[in-house]
C-alpha positions as CSV (number, residue, x, y, z in Angstrom):
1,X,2.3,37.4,17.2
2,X,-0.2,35.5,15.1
3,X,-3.8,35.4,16.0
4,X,-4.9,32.4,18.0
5,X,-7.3,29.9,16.1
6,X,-10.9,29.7,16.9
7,X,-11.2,26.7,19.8
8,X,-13.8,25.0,17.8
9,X,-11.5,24.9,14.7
10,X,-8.6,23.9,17.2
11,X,-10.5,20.9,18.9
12,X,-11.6,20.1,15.3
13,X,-8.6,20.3,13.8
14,X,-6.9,18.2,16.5
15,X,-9.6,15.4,16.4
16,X,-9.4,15.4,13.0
17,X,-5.5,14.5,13.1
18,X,-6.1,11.7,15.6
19,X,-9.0,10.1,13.1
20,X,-6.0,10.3,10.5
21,X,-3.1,8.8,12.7
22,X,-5.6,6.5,13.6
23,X,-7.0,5.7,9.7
24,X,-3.0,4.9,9.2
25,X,-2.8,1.2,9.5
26,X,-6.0,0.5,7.2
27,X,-4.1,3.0,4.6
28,X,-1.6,0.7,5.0
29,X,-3.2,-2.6,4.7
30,X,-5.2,-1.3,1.9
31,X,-2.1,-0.6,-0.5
32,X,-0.7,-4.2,0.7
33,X,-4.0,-6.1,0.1
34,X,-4.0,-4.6,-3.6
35,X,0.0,-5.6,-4.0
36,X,-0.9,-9.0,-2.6
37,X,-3.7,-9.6,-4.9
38,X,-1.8,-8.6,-7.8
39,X,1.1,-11.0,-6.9
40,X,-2.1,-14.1,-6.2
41,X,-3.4,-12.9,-9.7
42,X,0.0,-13.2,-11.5
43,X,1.0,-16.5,-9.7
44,X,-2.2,-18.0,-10.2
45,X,-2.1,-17.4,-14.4
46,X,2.2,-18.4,-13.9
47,X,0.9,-21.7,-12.5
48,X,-1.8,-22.3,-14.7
49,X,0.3,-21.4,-18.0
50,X,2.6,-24.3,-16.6
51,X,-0.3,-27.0,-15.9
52,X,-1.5,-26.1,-19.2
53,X,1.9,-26.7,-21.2
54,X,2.8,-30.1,-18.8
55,X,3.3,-32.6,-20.0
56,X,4.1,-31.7,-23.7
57,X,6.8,-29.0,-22.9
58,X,8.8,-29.7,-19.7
59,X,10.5,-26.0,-20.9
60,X,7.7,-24.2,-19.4
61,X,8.8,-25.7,-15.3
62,X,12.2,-23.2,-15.6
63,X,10.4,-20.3,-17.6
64,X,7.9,-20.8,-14.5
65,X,10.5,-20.2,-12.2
66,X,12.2,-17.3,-12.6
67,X,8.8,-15.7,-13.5
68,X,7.9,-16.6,-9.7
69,X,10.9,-15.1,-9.0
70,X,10.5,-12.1,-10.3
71,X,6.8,-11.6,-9.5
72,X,7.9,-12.3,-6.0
73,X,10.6,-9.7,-5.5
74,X,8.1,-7.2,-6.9
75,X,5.3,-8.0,-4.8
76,X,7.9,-7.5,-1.9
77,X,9.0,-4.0,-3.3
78,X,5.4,-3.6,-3.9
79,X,4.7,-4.2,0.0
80,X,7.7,-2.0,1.2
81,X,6.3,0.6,-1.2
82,X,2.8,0.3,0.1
83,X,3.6,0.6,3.7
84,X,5.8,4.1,2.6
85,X,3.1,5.5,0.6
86,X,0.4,4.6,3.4
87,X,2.7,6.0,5.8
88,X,3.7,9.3,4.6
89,X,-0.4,9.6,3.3
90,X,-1.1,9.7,6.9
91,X,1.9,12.3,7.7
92,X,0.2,14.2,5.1
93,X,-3.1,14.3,6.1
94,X,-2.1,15.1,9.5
95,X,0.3,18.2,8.5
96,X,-3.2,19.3,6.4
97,X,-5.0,19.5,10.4
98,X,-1.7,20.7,11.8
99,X,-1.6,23.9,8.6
100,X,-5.5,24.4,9.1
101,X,-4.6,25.9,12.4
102,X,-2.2,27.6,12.1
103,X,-2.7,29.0,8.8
């Protein structure tokens, strides 16, 4: 039988993985704020390639559109990645305090 863990390092170690289980949403909303400025970034320059060309090349309104397209479906993988990756951060962090006691 292993030996128990020092209390101080237990309580610790336990407080610890509710700070982390607790940090999970903002890891979260972090990696979705960046995807969502990206997508704002790319949409905005998309737009304003398309107010630039107007009315001299009407070519640029379909060009624009399956851009959006595209920039919209990554931004959504994007998301759906963010939310994993924030996700499992937290699951890792709190394995980390769940390994540092019992070694």
């Amino acid at each position: 039988m292993g030996k128990l863990p020092d209390p101080k390092t237990l309580v610790d170690s336990v407080l610890d993985g509710v700070v982390e289980l607790a940090e999970g949403p903002a890891r979260v909303a972090t990696n979705v704020a960046s995807v969502a400025g990206t997508f704002a970034s790319e949409m905005r320059s998309n737009m304003d390639s398309v107010k630039e060309a107007l009315p001299d090349n009407p070519s640029v309104i379909p060009d624009a559109a399956i851009k959006a397209v595209g920039q919209t479906v990554n931004a959504g993988l994007g998301m759906f990645e963010g939310i994993g990756k924030g996700v499992m951060d937290t699951f890792g962090a709190v394995k980390a305090q769940i390994r540092r006691v019992t070694g």
